[in-house]
Structure formats: C-alpha cells, structure tokens
C-alpha positions as CSV (number, residue, x, y, z in Angstrom):
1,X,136.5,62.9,23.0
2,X,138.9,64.4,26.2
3,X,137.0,63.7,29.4
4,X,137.2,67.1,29.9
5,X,134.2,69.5,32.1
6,X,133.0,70.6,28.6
7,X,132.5,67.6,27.4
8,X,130.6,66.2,30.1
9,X,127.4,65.8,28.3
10,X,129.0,64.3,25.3
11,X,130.3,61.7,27.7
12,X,127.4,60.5,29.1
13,X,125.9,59.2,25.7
14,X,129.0,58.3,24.4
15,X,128.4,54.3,24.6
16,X,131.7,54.3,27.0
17,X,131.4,52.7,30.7
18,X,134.2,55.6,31.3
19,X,133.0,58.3,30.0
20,X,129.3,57.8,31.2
21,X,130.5,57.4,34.9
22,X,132.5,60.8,34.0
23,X,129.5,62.5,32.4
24,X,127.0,61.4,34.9
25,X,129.7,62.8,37.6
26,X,130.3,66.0,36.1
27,X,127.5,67.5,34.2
28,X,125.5,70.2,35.7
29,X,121.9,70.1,34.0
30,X,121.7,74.1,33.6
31,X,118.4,74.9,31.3
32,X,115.0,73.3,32.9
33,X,113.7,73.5,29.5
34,X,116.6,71.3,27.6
35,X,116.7,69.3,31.1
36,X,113.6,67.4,30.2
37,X,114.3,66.2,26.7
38,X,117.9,65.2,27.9
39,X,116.7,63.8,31.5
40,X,114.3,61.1,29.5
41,X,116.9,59.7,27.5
42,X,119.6,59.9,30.4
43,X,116.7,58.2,32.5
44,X,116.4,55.2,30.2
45,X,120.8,54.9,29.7
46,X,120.9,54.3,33.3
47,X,117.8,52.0,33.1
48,X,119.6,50.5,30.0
49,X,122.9,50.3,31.3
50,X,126.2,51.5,29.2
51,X,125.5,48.8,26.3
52,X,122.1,50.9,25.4
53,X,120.8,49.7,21.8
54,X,118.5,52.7,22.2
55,X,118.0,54.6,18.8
56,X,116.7,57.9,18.0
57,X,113.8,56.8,16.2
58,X,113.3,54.8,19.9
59,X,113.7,58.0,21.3
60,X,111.2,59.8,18.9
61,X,108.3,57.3,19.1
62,X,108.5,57.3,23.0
63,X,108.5,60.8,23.8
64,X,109.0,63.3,20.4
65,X,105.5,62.0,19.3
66,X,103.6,61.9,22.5
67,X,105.0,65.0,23.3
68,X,103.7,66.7,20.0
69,X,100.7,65.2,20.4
70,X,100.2,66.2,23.5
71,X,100.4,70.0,23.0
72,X,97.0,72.3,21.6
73,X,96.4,72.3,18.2
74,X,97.3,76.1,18.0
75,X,100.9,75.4,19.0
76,X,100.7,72.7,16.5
77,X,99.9,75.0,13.4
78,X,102.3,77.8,15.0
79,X,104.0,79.0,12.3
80,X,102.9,76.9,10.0
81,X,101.4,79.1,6.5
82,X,97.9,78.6,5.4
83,X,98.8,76.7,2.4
84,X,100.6,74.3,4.0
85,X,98.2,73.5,6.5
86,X,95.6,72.7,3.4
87,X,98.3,71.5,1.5
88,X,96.7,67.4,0.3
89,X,93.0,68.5,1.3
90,X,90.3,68.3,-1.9
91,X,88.6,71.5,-1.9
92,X,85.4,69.8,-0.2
93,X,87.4,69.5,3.0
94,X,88.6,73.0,2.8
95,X,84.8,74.2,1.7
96,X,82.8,72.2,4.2
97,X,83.4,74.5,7.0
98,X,81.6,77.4,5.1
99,X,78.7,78.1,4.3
100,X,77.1,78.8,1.1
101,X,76.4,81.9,1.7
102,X,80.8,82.7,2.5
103,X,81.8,81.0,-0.6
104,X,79.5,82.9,-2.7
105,X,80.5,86.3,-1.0
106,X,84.3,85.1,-1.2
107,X,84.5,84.1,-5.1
108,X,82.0,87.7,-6.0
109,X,84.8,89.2,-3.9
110,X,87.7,87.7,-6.4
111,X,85.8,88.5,-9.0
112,X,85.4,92.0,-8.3
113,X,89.3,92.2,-7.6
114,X,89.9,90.4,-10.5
115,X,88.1,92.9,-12.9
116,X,89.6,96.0,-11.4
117,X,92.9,94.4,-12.4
C-alpha cells in the first residue's frame, strides 16, 4: 500500500518498520469513539515493537470480552429478540421466574385465543 495521507492508518498495522514510522507520523485520530478500540491495539504495537505476533483473537480476549462484559446487561440484550435470548433454556428456566398463578393466567389466555381462531 502507497504511503500515502489516506493510508495512514493502514500503515501503522501494516507489520512494516516503514510504514509504521509513516502511519504513526501521519495519522490524525479523528472519532473519540473509534479512538479507543484503535489506541489499545496501537498502544500494545509500540509496546510490541514492529515484529508484533499479536493476533486478533489476542486482541479479542484482552479487551472485546472485557469490554462486553463490562457493559449492563440491558445493552447486552439490545436488540437481541426474545427467542433468542431463551434460545437453549428448558422451559423450567424460562418458568421459574413466574409464578403459578402467571402461567396459569398465560396458557387460559392462549387457550381462549386459540378457540376464537
């Protein structure tokens, strides 16, 4: 790749002792928000050096996962459906946080639905 101002960023994870320096000269970090993600792993090349045997599943276990898991559940399950939120649970897991009492309301509920059909 050119060492060319748009390809600054490509540069400096392109494995190259050149086209690090050139990267690491010319990019300007611009978004905050993709400035952390990117800063980590630029953080640990210069640790690393230019002969970095960092991998991306290095990268995920190190901050991806810690980083998910340290969000609230809500933004977890953010746009994730019901069904696949309870997809692999036996109904006594789904059933446990009702009571009686709801699950006898909900199924004489269906059934009512289900006979106006």
């Amino acid at each position: 790749m050119a060492l060319k101002e748009q390809n600054a960023l490509w540069q400096l994870f392109s494995g190259k002792a050149d086209g690090f320096k050139y990267g690491d000269a010319h990019y300007e970090w611009q978004a905050p928000e993709d400035k952390s993600l990117i800063y980590q792993l630029y953080q640990k090349y210069l640790s690393e050096g230019i002969k970095m045997s960092y991998t991306y599943e290095d990268f995920h276990r190190d901050y991806t996962m810690p980083f998910i898991e340290s969000l609230p559940t809500e933004l977890k399950l953010k746009g994730i459906s019901p069904e696949e939120r309870l997809k692999g649970l036996p109904p006594s897991e789904v059933f446990k946080q009702f009571s009686p009492s709801e699950i006898e309301a909900y199924l004489l509920k269906l059934k009512k639905e289900n006979q106006s059909k």
